[in-house]
C-alpha positions as CSV (number, residue, x, y, z in Angstrom):
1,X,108.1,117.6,89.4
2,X,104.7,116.8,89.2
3,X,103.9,113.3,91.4
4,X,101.5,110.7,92.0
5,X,100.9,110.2,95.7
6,X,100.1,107.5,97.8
7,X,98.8,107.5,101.5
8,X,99.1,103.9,103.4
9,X,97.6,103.7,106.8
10,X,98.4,100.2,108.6
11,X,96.4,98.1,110.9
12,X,96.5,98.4,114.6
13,X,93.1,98.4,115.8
14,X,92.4,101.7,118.5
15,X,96.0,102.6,118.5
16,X,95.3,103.9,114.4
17,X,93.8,107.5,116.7
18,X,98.5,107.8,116.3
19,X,97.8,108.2,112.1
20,X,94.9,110.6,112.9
21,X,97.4,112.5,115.0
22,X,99.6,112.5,112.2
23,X,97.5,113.4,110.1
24,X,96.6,116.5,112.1
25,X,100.2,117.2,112.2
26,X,100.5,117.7,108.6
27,X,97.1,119.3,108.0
28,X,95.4,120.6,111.0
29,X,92.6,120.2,113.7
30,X,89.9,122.0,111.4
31,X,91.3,119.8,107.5
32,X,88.2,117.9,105.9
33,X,88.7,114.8,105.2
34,X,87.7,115.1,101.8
35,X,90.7,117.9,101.4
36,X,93.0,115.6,103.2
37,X,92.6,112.9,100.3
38,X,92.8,115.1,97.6
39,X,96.5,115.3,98.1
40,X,96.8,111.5,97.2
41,X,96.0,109.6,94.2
42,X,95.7,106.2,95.9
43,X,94.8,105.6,99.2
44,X,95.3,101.9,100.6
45,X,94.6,100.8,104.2
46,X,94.4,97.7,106.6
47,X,92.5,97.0,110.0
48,X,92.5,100.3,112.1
49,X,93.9,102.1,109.2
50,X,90.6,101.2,107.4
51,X,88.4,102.8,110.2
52,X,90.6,106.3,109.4
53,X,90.4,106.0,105.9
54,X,86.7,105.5,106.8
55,X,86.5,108.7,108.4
56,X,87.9,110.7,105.7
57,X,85.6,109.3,103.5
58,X,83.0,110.6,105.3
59,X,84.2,114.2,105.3
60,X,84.9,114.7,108.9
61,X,87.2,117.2,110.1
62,X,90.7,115.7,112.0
63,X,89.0,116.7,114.9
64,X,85.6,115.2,114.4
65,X,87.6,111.7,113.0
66,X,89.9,111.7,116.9
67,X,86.7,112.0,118.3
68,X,85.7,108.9,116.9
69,X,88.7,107.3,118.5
70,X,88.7,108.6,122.1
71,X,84.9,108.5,122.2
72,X,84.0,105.3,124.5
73,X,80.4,104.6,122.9
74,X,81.3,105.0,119.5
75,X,85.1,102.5,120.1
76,X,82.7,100.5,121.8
77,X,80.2,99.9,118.7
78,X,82.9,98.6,116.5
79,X,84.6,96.5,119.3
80,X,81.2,94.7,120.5
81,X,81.3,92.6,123.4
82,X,80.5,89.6,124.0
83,X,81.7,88.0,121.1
84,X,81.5,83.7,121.6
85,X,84.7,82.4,123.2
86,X,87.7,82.7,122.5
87,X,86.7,85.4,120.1
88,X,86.0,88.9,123.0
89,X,83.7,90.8,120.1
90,X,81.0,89.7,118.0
91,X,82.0,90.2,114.4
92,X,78.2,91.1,113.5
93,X,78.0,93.5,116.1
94,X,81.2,95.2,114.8
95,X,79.7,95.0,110.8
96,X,75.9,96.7,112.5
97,X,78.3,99.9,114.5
98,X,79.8,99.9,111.3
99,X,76.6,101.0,109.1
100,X,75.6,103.1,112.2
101,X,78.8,105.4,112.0
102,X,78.9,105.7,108.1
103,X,75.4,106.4,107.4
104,X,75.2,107.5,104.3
105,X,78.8,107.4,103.3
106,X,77.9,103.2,103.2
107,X,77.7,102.7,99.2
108,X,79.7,100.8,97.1
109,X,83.3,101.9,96.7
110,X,83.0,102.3,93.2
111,X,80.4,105.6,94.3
112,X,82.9,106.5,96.8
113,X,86.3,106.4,95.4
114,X,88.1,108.1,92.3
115,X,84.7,110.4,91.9
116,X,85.1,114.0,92.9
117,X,84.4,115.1,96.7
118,X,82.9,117.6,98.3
119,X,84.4,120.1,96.8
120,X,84.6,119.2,93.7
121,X,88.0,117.8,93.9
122,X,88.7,113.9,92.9
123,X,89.2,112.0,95.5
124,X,91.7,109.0,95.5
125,X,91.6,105.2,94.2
126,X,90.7,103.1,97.0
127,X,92.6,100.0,98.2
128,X,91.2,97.9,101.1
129,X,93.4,94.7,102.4
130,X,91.5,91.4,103.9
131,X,91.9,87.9,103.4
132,X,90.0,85.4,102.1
133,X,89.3,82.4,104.1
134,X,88.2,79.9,101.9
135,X,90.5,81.2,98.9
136,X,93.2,81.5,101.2
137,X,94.6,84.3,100.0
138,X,94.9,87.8,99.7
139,X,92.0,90.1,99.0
140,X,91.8,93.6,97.9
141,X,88.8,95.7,97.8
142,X,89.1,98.1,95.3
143,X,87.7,101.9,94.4
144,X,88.0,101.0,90.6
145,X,87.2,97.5,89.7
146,X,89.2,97.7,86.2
147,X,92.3,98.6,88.2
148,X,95.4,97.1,85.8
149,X,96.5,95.0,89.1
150,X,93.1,93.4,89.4
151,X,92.1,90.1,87.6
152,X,89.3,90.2,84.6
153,X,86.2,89.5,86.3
154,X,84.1,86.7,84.6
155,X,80.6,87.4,83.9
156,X,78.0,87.7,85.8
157,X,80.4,90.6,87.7
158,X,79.9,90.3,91.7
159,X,78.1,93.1,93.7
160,X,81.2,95.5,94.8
161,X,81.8,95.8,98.9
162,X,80.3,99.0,100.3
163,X,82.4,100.9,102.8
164,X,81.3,99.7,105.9
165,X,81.6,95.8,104.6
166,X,85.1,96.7,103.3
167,X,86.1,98.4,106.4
168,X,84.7,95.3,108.1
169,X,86.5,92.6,106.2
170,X,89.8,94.5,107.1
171,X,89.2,94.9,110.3
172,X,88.5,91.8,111.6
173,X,91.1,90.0,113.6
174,X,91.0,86.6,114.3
175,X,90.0,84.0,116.7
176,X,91.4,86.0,119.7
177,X,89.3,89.1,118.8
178,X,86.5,88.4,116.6
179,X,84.3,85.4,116.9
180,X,83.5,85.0,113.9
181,X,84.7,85.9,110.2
182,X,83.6,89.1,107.7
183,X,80.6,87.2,106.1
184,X,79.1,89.1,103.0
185,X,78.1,88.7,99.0
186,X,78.4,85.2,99.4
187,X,82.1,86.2,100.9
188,X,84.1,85.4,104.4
189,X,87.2,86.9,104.8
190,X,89.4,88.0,107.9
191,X,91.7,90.8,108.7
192,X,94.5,91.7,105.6
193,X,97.4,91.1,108.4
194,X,96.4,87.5,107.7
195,X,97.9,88.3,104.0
196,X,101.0,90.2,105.2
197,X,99.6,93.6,104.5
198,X,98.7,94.9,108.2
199,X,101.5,97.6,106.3
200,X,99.8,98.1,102.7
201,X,102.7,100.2,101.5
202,X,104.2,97.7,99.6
203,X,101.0,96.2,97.9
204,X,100.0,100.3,97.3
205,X,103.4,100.4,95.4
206,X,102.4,97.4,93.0
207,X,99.4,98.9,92.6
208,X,100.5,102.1,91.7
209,X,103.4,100.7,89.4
210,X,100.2,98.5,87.9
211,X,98.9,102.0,86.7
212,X,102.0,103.0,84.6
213,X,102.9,105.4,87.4
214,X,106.9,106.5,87.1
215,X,108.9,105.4,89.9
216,X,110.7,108.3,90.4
217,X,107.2,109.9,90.0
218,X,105.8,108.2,93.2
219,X,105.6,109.6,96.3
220,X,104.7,107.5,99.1
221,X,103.3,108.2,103.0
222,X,103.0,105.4,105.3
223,X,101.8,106.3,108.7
224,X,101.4,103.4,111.4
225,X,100.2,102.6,115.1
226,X,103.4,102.3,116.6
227,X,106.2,100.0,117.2
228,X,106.7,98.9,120.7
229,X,110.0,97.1,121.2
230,X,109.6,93.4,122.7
231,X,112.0,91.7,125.2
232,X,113.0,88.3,123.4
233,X,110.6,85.3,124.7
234,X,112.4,82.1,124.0
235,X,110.4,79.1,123.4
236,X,110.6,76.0,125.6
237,X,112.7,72.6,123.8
238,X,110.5,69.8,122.9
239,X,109.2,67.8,125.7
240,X,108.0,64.2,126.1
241,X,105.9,65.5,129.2
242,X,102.5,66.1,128.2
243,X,101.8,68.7,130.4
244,X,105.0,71.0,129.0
245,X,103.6,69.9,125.6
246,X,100.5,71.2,125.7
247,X,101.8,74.8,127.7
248,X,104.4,74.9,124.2
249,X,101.5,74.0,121.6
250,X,100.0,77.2,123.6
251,X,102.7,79.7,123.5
252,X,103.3,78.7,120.0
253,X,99.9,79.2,118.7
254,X,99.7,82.9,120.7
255,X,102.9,83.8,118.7
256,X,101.5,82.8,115.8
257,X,98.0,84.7,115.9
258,X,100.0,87.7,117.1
259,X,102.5,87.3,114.3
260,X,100.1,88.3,111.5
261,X,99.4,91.4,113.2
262,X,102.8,92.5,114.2
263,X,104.8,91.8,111.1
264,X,107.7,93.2,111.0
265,X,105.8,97.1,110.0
266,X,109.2,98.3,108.4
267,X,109.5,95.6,106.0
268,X,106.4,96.5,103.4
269,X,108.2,100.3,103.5
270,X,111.5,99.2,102.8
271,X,110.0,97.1,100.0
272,X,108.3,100.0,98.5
273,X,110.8,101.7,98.7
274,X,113.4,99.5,96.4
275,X,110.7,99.2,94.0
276,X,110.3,102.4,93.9
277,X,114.2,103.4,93.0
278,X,115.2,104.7,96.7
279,X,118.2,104.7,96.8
280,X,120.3,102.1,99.6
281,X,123.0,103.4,102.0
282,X,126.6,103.1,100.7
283,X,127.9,102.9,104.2
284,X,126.4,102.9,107.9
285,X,127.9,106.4,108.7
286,X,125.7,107.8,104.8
287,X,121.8,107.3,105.8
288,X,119.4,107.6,102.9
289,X,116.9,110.4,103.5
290,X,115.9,111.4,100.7
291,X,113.5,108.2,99.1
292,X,110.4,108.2,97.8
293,X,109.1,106.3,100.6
294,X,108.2,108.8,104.1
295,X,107.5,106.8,106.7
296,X,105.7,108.4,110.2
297,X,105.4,106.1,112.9
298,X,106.5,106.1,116.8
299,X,108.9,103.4,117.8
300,X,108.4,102.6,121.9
301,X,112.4,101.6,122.6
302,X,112.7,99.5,126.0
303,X,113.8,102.1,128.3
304,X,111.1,104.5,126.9
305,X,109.4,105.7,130.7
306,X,106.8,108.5,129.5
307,X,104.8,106.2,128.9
308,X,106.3,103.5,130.3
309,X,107.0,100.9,127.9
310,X,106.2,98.0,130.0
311,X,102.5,99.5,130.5
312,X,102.5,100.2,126.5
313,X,104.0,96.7,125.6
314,X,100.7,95.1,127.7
315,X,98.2,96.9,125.8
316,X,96.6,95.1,123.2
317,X,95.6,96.0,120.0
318,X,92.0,96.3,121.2
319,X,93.0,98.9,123.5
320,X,89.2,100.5,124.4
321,X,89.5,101.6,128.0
322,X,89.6,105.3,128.9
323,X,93.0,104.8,130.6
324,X,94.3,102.6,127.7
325,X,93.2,105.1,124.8
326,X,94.6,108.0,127.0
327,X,97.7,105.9,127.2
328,X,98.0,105.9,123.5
329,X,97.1,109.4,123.4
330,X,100.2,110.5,125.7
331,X,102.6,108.1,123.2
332,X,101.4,110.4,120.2
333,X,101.7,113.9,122.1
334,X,105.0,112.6,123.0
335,X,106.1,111.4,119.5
336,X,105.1,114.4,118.0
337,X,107.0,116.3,120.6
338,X,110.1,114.4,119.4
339,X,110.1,112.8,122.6
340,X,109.9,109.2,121.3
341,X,111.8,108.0,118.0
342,X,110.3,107.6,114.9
343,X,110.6,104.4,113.0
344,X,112.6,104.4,110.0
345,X,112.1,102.7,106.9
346,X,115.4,100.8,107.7
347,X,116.9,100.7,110.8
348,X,120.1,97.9,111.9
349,X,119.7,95.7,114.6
350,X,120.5,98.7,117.1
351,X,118.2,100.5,116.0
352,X,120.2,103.1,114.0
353,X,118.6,104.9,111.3
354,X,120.0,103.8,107.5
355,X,116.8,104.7,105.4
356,X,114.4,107.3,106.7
357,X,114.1,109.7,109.6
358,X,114.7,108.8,113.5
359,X,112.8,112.0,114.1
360,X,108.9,113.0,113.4
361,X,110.1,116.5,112.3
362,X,112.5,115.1,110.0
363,X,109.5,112.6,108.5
364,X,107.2,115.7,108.5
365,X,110.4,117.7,106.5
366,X,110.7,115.2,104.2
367,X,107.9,114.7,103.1
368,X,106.8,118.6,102.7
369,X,109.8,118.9,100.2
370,X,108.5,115.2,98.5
371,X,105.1,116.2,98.4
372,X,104.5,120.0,98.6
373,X,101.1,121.4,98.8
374,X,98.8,121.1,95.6
């Protein structure tokens, strides 16, 4: 059966070097980008997942796009310090290292997507997640601006993001990260976790359905930045004492800026897929593994102790340190090892697998029998 494919890459800053890994997984060291992508028909990405879709864009081998990652100058151009406090990057800074590492591969994503690659072969529509700040809502930059999904545009139409602006608006985290907004075409917008897509595979799967693609002709990769498990934190009762006031107002507002960027990740691939027609588990004992949804992504349990998981739970998502990016490194050799579990597109509370694969290998199985080579 002939099927329409869909790559999601979520947000997750430097740690997105784990979907590059996967990536080379599937395809190889020495895959072009541009080969890579045309094995999809719809590519969507938030954040860090931006910066790889970025990088196959460009035509870079796997190798050539991890070298982007565990390069310290080039991480360093994107995350540009100082930013003005609290923010710890400047969110121009980020915008210029942007430009710098595209080059010419910055045009408009309408020159970019759904047009033929390198080798002749058409490369995917394009799907881009931010959020607008003064709309405050959603928005999606898109390859093809007459997408069915996409609202008429009144005349005069806007100038279409370019790649790097795009990549830029996705990408930039808020207030504890960034100083300032995405600022562009008259636009400010901040990172598409903000939206609840730092996981695009649901809003891929309306997208896709938006086209008049069959669900049972979908086929749907979403590769993440890992799932570290947390202890619980329990938040202190009200308090008439100032002092105990103002130490809640700050835990609360740290779990609230963290909140949009570690949504639950295994909600937007459950979603899509049910609205694909996956099928759900009869019983606990009769896991689904078969759906249209594969998703590949480590999940860091709590007594995980290569690497350790209290040294992986402190990293942050702008993890640019040599030690931390080898860190993140050593999770993905160990993932793809079968060391460390793989996140499911439905686990229960214990973490048992109903929907998905609790392996890598298993992922990588299923989704060479979903998705064969073209």
């Amino acid at each position: 059966m002939k099927r329409h494919r869909i790559l999601s890459l979520d947000g997750g800053g430097a740690w997105a070097l784990i979907e590059v890994r996967a990536l080379i997984n599937l395809y190889g060291l020495d895959a072009r980008g541009h080969d890579v992508l045309a094995t999809f028909d719809l590519a969507a990405a938030n954040s860090g997942g931006s910066l790889v879709l970025g990088g196959l864009l460009m035509d870079l081998t796997l190798a050539e796009l991890l070298e982007l990652f565990l390069d310290r100058a080039r991480r360093e151009s994107i995350f540009a310090a100082p930013g003005i406090w609290p923010g710890r990057y400047a969110a121009t800074g980020k915008l210029a290292g942007l430009r710098a590492v595209l080059g010419e591969w910055d045009r408009p994503l309408p020159e970019i997507g759904s047009r033929p690659g390198r080798r002749g072969r058409r490369l995917p529509h394009l799907l881009f997640c931010a959020y607008d700040v003064p709309a405050q809502r959603g928005a999606l930059f898109r390859s093809d601006l007459n997408a069915p999904a996409a609202a008429f545009e009144p005349p005069p139409r806007r100038p279409s993001a370019s790649l790097a602006e795009a990549i830029h608006a996705s990408s930039n985290a808020p207030v504890l990260y960034f100083d300032d907004a995405a600022r562009f075409g008259g636009g400010t917008y901040w990172d598409g976790a903000i939206a609840g897509w730092n996981c695009p595979a649901a809003v891929a799967a309306v997208e896709a359905l938006a086209y008049g693609w069959r669900p049972g002709e979908i086929a749907l990769l979403s590769l993440g930045t890992a799932t570290v498990a947390e202890r619980q934190k329990p938040l202190a009762p009200p308090s008439e004492d100032m002092g105990l006031k103002l130490r809640r107002l700050g835990a609360e507002a740290g779990y609230l800026l963290r909140a949009i960027l570690k949504e639950p990740p295994n909600g937007a691939p459950l979603h899509a897929h049910i609205m694909l027609g996956g099928r759900l588990p009869p019983t606990p004992a009769e896991p689904v593994e078969d759906g249209p949804v594969v998703r590949m992504n480590p999940a860091v349990p709590l007594a995980n102790a290569d690497p350790p998981h209290a040294v992986l739970a402190a990293l942050d998502m702008d993890a640019v340190a040599d030690r931390d990016v080898a860190l993140i490194a050593r999770l993905a050799d160990r993932w793809i090892a079968n060391q460390v579990p793989n996140e499911p597109v439905r686990a229960n509370r214990l973490g048992a697998c109903e929907i998905g694969h609790a392996t890598l290998a298993g992922a990588v199985a299923a989704w060479q029998r979903l998705a064969p080579p073209r």
